[in-house]
PALUMFI-205084 format. One record per atom (N, C-alpha, C): atom name; x, y, z. Coordinates in pm, 1 decimal. Example, Ala and Ser with C-alpha at 12.3 -4.5 7.8 and 13.67 -1.06 7.14 Angstrom:
<r "N", <1319.0, -569.0, 780.0>>,
<r "CA", <1230.0, -450.0, 780.0>>,
<r "C", <1320.0, -330.0, 780.0>>,
<r "N", <1285.0, -225.0, 708.0>>,
<r "CA", <1367.0, -106.0, 714.0>>,
<r "C", <1290.0, 3.0, 787.0>>,
***
This chain:
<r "N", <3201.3, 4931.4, 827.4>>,
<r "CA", <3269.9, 4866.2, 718.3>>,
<r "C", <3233.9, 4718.4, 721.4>>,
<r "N", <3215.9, 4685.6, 587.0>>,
<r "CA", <3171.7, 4483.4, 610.8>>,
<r "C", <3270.5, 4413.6, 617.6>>,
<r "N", <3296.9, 4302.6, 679.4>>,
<r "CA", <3354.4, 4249.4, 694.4>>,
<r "C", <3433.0, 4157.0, 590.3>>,
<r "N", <3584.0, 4120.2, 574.2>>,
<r "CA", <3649.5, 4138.7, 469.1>>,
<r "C", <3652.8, 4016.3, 408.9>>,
<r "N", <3615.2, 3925.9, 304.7>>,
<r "CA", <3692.2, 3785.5, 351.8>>,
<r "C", <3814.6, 3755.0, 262.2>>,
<r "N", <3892.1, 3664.9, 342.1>>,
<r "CA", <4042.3, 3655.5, 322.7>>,
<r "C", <4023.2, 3548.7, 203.4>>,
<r "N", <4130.6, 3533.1, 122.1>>,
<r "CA", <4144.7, 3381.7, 5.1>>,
<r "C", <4173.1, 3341.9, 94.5>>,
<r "N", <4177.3, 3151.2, 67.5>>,
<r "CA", <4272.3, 3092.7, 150.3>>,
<r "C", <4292.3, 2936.9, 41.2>>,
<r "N", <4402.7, 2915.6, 53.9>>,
<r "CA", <4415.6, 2775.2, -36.5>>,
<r "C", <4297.3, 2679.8, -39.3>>,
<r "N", <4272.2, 2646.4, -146.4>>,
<r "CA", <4157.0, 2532.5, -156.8>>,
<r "C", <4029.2, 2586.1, -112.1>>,
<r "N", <3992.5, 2702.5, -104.0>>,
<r "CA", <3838.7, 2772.0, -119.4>>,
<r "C", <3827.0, 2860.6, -235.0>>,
<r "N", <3778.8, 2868.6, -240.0>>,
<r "CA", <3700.1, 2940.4, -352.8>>,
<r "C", <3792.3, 2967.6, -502.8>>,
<r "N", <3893.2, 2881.8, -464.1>>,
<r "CA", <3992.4, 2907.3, -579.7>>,
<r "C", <4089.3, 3000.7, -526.2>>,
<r "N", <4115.8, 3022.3, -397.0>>,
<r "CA", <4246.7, 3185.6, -388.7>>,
<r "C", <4361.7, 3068.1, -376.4>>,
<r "N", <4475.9, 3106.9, -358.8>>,
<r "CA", <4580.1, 3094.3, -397.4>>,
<r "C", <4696.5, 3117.8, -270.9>>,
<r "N", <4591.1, 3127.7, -164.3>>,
<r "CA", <4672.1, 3121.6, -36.9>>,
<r "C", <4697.5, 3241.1, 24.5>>,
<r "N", <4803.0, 3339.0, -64.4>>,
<r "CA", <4829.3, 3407.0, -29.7>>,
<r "C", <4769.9, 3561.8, -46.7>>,
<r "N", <4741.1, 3624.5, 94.6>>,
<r "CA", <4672.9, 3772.8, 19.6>>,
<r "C", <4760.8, 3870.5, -94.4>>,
<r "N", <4617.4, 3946.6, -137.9>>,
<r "CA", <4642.6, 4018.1, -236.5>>,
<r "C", <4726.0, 4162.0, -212.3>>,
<r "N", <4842.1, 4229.6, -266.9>>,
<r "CA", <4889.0, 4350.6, -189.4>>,
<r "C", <4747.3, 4428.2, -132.2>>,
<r "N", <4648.9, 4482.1, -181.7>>,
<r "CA", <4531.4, 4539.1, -157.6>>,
<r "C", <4465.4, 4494.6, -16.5>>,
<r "N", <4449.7, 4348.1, -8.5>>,
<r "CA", <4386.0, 4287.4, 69.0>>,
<r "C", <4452.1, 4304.3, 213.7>>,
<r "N", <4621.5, 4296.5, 243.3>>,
<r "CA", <4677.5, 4287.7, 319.9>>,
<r "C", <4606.0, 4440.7, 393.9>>,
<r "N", <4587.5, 4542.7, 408.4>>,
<r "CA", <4555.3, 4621.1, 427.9>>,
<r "C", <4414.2, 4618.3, 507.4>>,
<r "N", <4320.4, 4533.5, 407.2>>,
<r "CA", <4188.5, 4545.6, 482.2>>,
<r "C", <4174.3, 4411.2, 550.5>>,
<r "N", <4260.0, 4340.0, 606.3>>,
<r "CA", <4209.8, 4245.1, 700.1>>,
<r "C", <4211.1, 4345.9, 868.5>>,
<r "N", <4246.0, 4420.0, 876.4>>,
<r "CA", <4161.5, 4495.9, 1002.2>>,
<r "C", <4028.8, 4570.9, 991.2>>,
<r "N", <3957.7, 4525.4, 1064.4>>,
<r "CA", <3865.8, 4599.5, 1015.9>>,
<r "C", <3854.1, 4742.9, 1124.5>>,
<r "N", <3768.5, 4853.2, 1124.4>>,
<r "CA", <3747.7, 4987.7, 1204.4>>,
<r "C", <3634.5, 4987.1, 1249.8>>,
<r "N", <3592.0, 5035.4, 1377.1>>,
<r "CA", <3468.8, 5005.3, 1436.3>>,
<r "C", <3399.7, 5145.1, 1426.9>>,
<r "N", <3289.9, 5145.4, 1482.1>>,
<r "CA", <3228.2, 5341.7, 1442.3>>,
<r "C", <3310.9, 5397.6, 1550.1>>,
<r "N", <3404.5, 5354.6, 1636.1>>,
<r "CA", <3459.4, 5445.6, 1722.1>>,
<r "C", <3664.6, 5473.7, 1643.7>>,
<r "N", <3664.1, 5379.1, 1561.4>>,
<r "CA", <3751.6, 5417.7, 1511.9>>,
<r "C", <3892.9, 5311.0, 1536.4>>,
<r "N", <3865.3, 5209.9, 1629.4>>,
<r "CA", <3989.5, 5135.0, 1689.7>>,
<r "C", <3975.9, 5052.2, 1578.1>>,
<r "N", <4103.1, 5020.9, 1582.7>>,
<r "CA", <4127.3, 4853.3, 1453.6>>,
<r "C", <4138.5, 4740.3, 1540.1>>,
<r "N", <4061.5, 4654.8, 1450.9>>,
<r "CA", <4084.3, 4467.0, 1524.4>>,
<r "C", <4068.7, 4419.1, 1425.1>>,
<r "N", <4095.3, 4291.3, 1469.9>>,
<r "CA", <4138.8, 4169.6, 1300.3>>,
<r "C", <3964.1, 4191.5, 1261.9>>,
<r "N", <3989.0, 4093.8, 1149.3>>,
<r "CA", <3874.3, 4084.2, 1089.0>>,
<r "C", <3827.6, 3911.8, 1176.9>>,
<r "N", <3656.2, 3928.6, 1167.0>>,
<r "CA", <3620.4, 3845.6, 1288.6>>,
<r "C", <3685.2, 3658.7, 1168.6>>,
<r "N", <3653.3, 3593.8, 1296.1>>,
<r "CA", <3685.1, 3466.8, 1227.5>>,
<r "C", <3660.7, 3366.0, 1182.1>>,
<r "N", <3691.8, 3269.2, 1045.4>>,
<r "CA", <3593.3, 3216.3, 979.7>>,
<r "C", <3510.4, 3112.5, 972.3>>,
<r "N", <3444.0, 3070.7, 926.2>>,
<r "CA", <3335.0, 2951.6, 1012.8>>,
<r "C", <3433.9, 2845.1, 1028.2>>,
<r "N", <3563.0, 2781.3, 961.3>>,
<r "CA", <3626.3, 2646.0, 982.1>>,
<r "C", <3707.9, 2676.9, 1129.1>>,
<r "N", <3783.1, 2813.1, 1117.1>>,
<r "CA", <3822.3, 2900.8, 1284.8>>,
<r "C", <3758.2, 2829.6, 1355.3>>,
<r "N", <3637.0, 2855.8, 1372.0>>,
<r "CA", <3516.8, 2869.4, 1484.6>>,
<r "C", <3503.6, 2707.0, 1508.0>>,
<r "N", <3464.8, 2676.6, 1393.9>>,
<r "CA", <3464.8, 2472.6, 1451.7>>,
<r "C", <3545.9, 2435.3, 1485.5>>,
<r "N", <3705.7, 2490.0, 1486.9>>,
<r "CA", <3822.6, 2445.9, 1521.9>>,
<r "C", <3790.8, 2473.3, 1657.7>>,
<r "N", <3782.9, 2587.5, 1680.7>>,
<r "CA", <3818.6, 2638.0, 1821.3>>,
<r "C", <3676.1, 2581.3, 1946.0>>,
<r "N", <3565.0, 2580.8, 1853.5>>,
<r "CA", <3434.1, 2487.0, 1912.5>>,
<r "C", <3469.2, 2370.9, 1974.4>>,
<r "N", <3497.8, 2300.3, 1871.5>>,
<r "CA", <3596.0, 2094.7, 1912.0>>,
<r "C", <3683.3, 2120.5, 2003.1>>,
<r "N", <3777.9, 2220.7, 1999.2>>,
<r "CA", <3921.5, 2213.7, 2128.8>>,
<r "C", <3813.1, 2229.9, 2206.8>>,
<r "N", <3730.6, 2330.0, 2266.9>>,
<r "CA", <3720.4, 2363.1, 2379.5>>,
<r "C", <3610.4, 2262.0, 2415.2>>,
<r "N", <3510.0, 2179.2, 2310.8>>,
<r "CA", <3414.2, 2037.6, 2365.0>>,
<r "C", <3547.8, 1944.6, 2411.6>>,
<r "N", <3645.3, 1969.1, 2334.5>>,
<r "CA", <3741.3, 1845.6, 2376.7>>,
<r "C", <3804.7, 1831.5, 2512.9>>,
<r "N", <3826.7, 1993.4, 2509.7>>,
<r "CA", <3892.6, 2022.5, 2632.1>>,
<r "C", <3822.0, 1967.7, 2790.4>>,
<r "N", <3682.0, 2010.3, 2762.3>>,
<r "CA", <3596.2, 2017.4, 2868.7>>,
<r "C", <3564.4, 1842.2, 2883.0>>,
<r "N", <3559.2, 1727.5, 2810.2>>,
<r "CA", <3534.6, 1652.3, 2824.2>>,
<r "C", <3709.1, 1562.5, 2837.0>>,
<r "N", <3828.5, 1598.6, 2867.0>>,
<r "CA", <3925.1, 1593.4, 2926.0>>,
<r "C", <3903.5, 1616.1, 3072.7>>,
<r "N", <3872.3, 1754.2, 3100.9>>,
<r "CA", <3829.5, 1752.9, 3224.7>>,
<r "C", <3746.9, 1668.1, 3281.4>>,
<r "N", <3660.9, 1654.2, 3262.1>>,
<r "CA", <3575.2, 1578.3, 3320.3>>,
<r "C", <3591.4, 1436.0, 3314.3>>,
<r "N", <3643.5, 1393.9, 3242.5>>,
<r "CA", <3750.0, 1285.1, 3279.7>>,
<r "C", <3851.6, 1240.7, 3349.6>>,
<r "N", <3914.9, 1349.9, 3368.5>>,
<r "CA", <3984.6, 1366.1, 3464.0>>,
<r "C", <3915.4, 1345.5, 3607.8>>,
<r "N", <3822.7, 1439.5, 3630.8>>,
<r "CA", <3724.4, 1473.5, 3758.5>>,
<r "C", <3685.8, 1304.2, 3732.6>>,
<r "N", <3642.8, 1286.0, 3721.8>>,
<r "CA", <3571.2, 1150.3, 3769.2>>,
<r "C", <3687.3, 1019.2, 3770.5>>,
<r "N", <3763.9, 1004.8, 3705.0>>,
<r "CA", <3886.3, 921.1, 3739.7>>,
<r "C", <3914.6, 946.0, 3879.0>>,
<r "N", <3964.4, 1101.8, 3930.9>>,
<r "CA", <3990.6, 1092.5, 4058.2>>,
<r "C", <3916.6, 1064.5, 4161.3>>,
<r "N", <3734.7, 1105.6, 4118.5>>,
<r "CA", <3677.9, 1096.1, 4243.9>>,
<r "C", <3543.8, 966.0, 4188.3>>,
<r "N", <3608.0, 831.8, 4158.0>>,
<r "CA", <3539.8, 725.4, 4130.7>>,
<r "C", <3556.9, 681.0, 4219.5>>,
<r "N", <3480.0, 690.9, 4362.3>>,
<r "CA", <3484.4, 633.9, 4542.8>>,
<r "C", <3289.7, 586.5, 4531.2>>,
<r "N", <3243.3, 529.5, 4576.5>>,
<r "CA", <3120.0, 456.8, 4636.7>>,
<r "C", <3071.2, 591.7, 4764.5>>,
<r "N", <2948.8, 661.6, 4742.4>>,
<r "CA", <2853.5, 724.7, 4845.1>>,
<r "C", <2732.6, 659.9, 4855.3>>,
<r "N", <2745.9, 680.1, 4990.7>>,
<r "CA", <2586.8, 630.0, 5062.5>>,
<r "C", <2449.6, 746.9, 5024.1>>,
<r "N", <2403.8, 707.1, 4980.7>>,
<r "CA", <2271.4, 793.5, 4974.1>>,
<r "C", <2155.7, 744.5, 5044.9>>,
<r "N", <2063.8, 824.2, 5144.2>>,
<r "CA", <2039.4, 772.8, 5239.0>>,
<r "C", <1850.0, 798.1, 5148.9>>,
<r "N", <1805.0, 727.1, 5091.2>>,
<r "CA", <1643.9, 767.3, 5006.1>>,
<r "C", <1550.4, 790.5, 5087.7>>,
<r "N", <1495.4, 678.9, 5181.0>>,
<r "CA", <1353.6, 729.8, 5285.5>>,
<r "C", <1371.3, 586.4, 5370.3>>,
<r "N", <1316.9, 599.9, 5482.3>>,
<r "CA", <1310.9, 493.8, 5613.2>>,
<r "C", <1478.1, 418.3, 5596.3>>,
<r "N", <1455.0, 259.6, 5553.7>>,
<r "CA", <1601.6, 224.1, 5580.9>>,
<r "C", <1660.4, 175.1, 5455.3>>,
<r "N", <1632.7, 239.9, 5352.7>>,
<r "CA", <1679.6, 238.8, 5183.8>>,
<r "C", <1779.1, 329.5, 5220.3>>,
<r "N", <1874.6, 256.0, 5136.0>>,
<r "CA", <1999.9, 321.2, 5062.4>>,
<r "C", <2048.3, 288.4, 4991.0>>,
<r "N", <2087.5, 382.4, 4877.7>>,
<r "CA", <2164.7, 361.0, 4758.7>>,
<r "C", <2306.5, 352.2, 4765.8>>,
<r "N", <2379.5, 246.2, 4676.2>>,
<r "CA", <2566.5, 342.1, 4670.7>>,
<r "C", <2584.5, 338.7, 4536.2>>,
<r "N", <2588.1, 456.4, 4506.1>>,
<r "CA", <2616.9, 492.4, 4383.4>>,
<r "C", <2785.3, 573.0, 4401.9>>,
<r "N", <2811.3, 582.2, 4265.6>>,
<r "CA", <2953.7, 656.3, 4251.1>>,
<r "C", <2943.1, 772.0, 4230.2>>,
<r "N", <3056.9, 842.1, 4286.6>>,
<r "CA", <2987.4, 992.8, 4266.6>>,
<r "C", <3007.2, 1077.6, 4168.3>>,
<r "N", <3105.2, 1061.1, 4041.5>>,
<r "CA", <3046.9, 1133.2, 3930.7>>,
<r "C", <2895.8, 1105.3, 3856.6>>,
<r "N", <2844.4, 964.1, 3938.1>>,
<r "CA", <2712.6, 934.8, 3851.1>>,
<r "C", <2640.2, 1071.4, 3908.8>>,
<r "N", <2644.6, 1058.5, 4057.1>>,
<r "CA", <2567.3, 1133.1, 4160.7>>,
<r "C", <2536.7, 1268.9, 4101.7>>,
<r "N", <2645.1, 1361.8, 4044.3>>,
<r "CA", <2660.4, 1446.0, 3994.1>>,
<r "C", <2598.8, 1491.8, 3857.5>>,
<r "N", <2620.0, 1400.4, 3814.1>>,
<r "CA", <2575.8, 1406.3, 3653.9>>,
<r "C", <2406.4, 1362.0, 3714.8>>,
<r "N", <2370.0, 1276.4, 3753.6>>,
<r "CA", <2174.4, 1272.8, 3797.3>>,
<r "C", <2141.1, 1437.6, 3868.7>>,
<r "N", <2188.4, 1450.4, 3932.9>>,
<r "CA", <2169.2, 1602.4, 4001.6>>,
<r "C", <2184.2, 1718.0, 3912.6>>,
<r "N", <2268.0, 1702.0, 3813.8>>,
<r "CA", <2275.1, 1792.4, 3688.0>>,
<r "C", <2146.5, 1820.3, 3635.3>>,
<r "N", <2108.7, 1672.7, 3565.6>>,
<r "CA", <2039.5, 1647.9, 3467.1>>,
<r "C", <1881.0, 1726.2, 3535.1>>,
<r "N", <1880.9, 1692.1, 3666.0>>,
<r "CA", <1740.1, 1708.1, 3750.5>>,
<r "C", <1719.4, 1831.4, 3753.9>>,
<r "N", <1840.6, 1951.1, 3752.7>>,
<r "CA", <1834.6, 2096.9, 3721.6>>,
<r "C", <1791.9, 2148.6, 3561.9>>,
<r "N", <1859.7, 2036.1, 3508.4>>,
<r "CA", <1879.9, 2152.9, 3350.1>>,
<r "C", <1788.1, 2092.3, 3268.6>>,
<r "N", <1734.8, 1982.3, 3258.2>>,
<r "CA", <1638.7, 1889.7, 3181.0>>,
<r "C", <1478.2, 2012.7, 3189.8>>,
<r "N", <1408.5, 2027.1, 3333.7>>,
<r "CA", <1329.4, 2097.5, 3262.8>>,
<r "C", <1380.1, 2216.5, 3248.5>>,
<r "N", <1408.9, 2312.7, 3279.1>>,
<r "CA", <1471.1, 2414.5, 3235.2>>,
<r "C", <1506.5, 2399.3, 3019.8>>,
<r "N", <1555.5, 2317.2, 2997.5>>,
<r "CA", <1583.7, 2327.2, 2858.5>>,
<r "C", <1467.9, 2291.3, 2811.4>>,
<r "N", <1335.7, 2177.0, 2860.9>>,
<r "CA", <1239.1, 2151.9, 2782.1>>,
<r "C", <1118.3, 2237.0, 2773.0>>,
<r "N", <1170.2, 2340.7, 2901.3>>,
<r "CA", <1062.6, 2466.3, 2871.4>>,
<r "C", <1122.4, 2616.3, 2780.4>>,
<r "N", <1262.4, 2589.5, 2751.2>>,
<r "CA", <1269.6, 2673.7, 2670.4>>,
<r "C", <1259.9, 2580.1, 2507.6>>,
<r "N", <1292.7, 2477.9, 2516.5>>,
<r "CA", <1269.4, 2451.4, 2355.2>>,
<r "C", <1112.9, 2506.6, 2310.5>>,
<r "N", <1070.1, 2466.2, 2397.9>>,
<r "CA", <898.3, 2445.1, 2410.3>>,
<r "C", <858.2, 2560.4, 2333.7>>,
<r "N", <916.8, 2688.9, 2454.4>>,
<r "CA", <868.0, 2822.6, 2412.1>>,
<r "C", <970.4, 2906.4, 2271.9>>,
<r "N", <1109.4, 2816.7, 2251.9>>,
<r "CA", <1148.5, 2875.9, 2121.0>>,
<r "C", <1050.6, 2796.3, 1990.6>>,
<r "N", <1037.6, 2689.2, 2000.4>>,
<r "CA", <879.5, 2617.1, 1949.2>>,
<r "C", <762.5, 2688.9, 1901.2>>,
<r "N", <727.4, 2738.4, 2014.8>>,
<r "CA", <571.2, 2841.9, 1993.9>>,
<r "C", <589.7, 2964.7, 1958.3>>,
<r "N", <703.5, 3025.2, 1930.6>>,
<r "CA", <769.9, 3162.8, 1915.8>>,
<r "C", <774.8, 3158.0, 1753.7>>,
<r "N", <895.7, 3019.0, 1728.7>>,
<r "CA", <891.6, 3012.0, 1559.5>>,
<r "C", <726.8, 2994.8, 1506.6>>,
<r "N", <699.8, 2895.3, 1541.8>>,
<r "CA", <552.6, 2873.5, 1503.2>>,
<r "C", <463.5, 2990.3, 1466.6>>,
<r "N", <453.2, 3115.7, 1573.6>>,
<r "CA", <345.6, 3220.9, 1577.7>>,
<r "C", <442.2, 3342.3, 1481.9>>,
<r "N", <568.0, 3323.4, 1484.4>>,
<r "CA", <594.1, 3397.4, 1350.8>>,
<r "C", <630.1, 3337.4, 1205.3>>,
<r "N", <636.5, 3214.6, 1201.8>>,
<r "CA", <548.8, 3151.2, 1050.6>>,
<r "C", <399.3, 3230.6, 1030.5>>,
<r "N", <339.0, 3203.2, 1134.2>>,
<r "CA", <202.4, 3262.3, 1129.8>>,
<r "C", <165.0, 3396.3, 1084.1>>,
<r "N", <252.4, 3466.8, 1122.7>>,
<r "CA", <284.4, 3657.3, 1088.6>>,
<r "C", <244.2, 3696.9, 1204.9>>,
<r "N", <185.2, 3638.8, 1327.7>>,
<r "CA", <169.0, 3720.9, 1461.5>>,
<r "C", <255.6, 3747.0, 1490.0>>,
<r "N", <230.0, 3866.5, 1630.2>>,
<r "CA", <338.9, 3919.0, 1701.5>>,
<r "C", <335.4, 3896.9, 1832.6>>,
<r "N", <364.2, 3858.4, 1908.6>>,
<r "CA", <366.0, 3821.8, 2059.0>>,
<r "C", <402.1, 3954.1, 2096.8>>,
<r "N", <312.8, 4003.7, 2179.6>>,
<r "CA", <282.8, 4100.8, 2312.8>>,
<r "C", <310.5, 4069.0, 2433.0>>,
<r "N", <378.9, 4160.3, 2501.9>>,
<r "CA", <362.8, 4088.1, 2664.5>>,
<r "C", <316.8, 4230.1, 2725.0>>,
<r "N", <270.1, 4316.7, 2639.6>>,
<r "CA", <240.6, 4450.8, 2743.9>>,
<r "C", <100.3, 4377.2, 2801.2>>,
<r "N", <35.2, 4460.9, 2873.2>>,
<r "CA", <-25.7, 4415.0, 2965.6>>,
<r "C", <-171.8, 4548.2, 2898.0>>,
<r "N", <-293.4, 4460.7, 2915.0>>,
<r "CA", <-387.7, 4508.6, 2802.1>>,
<r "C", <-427.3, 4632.3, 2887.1>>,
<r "N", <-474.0, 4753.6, 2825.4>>,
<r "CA", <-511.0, 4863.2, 2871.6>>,
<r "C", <-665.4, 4800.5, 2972.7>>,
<r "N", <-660.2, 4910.9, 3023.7>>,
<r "CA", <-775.7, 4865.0, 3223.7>>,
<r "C", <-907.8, 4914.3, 3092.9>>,
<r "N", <-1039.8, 4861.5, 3142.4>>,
<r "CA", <-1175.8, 4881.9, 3002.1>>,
<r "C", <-1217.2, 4994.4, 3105.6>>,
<r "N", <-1277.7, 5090.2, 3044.0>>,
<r "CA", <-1319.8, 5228.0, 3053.6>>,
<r "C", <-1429.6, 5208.1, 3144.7>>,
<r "N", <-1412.4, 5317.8, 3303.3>>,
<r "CA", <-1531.7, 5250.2, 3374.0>>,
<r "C", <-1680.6, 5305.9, 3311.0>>,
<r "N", <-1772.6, 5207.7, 3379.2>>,
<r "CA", <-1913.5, 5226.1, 3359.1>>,
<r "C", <-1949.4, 5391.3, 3378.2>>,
<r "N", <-2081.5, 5381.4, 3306.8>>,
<r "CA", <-2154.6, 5487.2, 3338.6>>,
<r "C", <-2237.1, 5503.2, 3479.2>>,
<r "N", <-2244.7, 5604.9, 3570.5>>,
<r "CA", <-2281.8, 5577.5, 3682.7>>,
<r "C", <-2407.3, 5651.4, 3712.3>>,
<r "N", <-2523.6, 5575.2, 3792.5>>,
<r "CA", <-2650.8, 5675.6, 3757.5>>,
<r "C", <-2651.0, 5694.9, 3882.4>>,
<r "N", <-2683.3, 5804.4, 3910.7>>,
<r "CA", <-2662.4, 5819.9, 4063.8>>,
<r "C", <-2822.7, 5888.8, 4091.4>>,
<r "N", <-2825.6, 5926.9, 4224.2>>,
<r "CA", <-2981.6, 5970.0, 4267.6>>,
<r "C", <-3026.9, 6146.5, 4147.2>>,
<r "N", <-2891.0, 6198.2, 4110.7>>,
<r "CA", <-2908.3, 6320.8, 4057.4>>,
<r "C", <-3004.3, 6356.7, 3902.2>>,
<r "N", <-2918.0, 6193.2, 3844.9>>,
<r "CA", <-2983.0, 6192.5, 3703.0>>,
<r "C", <-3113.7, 6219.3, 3688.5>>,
***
């Protein structure tokens, strides 16, 4: 079944409130037969997107308020750094996930690209070439 969409004040012109008809099909049925709401709508989703960026950058505000203390970092012979240690954290982050993300942009990059193109990317592995003919003392 497709998915239903609800009026809601100030879109599309509805009027807020559902229609007797409508009240009915905001569950939707799955091929196994259970009911659940109908999924939720893109302004839902940015709502609930922002709380939880908001949320997470609460935390982490938090985390670094408490643990804003000076570490020794010990670099090579008699260098040392003191840095603070949510910086510490966040450089050690970045040193994991930086290439990691610039080799997947890279390859979602060359992926769009070669299907603009109309190719198809293969990863089977090419059939073995048919061995030689062998002349032996008999021929």
């Amino acid at each position: 079944m497709a998915p239903v969409r609800l009026a809601r004040a100030g879109l599309n012109g509805g009027s807020g409130s559902l229609r007797p008809s409508e009240q009915d099909e905001r569950w939707n049925e799955s091929v196994t037969g259970v009911r659940r709401p109908a999924r939720l709508s893109g302004m839902a989703m940015r709502f609930l997107r922002l709380l939880f960026w908001l949320l997470l950058a609460l935390l982490a505000a938090l985390f670094m308020g408490r643990n804003w203390t000076d570490v020794t970092v010990d670099l090579w012979g008699n260098v040392q750094a003191d840095i603070k240690l949510p910086l510490l954290l966040l450089i050690a982050f970045l040193i994991g996930w930086l290439p990691t993300m610039i080799r997947w942009r890279l390859r979602h990059w060359q992926l769009r690209r070669e299907a603009e193109r109309g190719r198809t990317v293969s990863y089977a592995p090419s059939p073995a070439p048919a061995p030689a003919p062998t002349i032996g003392p008999d021929a």
